[in-house]
C-alpha positions, 0 to 999 in steps of 0.5 A, spaced: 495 523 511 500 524 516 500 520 522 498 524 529 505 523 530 508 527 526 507 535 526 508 540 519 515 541 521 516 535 520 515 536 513 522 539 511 526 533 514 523 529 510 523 533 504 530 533 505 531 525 506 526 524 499 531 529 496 537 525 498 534 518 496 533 520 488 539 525 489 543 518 490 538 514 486 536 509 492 528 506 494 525 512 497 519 506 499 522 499 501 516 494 502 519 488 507 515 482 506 516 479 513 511 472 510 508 470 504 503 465 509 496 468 508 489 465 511 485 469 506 485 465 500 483 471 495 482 468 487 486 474 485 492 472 489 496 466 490 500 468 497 495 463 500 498 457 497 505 458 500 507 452 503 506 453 512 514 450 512 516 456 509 516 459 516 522 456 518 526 460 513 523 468 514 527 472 516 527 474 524 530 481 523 529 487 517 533 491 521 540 491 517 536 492 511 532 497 514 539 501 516 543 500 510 537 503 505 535 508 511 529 510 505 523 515 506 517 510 508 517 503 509 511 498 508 510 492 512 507 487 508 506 480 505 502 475 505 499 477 511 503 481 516 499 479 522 501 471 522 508 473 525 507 473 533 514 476 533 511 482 527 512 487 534 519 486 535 520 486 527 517 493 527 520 495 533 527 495 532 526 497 524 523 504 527 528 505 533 534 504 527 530 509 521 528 516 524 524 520 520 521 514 517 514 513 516 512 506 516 506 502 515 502 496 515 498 492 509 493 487 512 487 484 510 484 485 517 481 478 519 486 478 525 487 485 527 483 485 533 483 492 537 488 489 542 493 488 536 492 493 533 495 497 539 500 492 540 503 494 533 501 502 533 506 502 539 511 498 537 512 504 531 507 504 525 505 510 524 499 507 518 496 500 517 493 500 510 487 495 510 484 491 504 476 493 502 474 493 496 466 492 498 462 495 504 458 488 504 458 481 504 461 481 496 468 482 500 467 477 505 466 472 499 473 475 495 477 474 501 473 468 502 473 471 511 466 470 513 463 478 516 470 481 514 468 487 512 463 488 518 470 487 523 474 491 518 468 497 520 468 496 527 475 494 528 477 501 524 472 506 528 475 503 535 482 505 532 480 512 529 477 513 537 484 512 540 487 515 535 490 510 530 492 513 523 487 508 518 487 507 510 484 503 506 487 499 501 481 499 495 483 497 488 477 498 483 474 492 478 469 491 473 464 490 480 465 495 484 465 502 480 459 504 484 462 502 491 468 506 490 464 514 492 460 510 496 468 507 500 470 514 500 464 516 504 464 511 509 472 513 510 471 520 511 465 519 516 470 515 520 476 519 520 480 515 515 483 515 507 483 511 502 488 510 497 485 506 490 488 502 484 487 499 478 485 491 478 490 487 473 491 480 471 499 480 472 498 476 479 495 470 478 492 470 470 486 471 473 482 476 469 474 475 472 476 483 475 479 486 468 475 493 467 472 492 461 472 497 454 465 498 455 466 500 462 471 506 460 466 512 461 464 510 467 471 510 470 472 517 467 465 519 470 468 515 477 476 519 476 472 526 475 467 524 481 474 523 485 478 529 482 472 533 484 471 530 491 478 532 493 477 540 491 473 539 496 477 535 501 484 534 502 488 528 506 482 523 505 484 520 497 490 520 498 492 518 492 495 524 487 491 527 482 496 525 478 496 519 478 488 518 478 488 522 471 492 517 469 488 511 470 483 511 463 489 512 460 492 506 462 486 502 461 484 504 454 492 501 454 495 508 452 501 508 457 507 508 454 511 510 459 517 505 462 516 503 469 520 506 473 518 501 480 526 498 482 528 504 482 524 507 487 520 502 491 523 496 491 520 490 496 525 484 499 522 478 501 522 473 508 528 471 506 532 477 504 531 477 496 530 483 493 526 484 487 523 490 483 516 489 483 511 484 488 509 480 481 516 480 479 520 474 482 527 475 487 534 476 483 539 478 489 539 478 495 538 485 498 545 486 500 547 486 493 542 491 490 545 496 485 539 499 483 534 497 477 533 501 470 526 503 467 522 497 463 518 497 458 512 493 462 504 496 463 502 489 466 499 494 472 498 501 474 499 500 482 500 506 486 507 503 487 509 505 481 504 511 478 506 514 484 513 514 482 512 517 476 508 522 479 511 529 478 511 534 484 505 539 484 502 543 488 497 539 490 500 533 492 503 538 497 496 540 499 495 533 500 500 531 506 498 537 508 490 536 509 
């Protein structure tokens, strides 16, 4: 799903950008972790125990990283990317430094007020991708953000009617198989997508989410149910049929293709460290970045890496285009 920004012409610079980048074997996504801080305190991610000092060292500009990688989409991440005040200039100067790049926001949204959002939709984001896993209070409890779900739906339908691009950021677990569709659905009648992943444990160890073996059937059920749904309507799961195939295959631990993440996406850190994967630590710092090689490592299925990997199809051209 493009932003209202964009027109289809615009598809041929960025093919073009994309073809370059692997071409030269440089990030085609780099994710600026602008904080590790968050207010959430989610048991299946630590980012809330960061340290508040650690403030003092964030970075107060990716601009020069922004123009050396010069990549085909950048993610403004954390942590919650929401805690900097100075999160408009970061952007800002980032989207006047890249053209033709399309950038984007992954926010839980507890903070995200409607001014907010216009502030940063301004400033040049192009997508903010929003946390929901749940449609009720259960996503309240797992955030541990009273009524949060209810302000991500209020919020979201004001933003679509001002013509903000939304996405929301799904991941699938043992609990909530039977409110994917039902996500999907409310997403459409809103005018906005969902893009959906796999839970693992790799983050933290806490696995109380994994899916488990006599879950398998009713993830293949759900993938068809998804597959089916965007026969019938491109640009709302914006992942690729590709990917969604693949995602039984992952979890009866089939996969036996390295891990191409490093290669393709890489994420740089408040500091300006560089490392191959959100759940890897930082080994450099991004000016030394000489790429990273393919792995042996199947501790998760994000969309960052299956999309990756994922070839180009007809319909993932049907998609964008949807």
């Amino acid at each position: 799903m493009m932003s209202p920004r964009y027109k289809p012409w615009h598809l041929l610079p960025f093919a073009w950008k994309y073809a370059r980048l692997r071409l030269t074997r440089r990030p085609v996504l780099v994710h600026f972790e602008v904080t590790m801080r968050c207010n959430a305190s989610c048991s299946f991610c630590d980012y809330w125990k960061t340290p508040a000092e650690e403030k003092a060292r964030e970075l107060t500009s990716f601009v020069d990283a922004a123009r050396a990688f010069d990549p085909m989409m950048i993610t403004f991440t954390g942590g919650e990317p929401t805690l900097r005040r100075d999160l408009e200039q970061i952007i800002a100067e980032v989207a006047r430094a890249t053209p033709i790049c399309y950038l984007t926001m992954i926010t839980h949204g507890g903070m995200l007020s409607i001014e907010r959002a216009q502030t940063l939709w301004d400033a040049g984001l192009d997508q903010f991708s929003i946390s929901l896993d749940y449609l009720d209070e259960r996503h309240d409890a797992a955030r541990r953000i009273p009524g949060l779900a209810a302000k991500i739906l209020r919020t979201v339908a004001v933003m679509r009617d001002r013509g903000m691009n939304v996405r929301f950021n799904t991941v699938i677990k043992d609990d909530n198989l039977d409110d994917i569709m039902p996500i999907v659905h409310r997403a459409e009648a809103l005018g906005a997508g969902v893009n959906l992943s796999v839970y693992t444990d790799f983050k933290n160890g806490n696995a109380d989410r994994l899916i488990r073996a006599d879950q398998f059937a009713r993830v293949q059920a759900l993938v068809d149910e998804l597959l089916a749904f965007k026969r019938r309507r491109r640009g709302v799961i914006t992942n690729s049929d590709w990917y969604l195939r693949q995602l039984p295959r992952y979890l009866r631990r089939e996969m036996r293709e390295p891990c191409r993440s490093g290669e393709t996406t890489i994420h740089i850190d408040p500091t300006g460290q560089v490392r191959r994967c959100p759940d890897f630590p930082a080994d450099k710092h991004w000016r030394a970045y000489d790429g990273y090689a393919p792995i042996d490592c199947n501790a998760c299925y994000y969309a960052c890496r299956g999309e990756a990997q994922a070839p180009l199809t007809l319909s993932r051209f049907q998609d964008l285009l949807a």
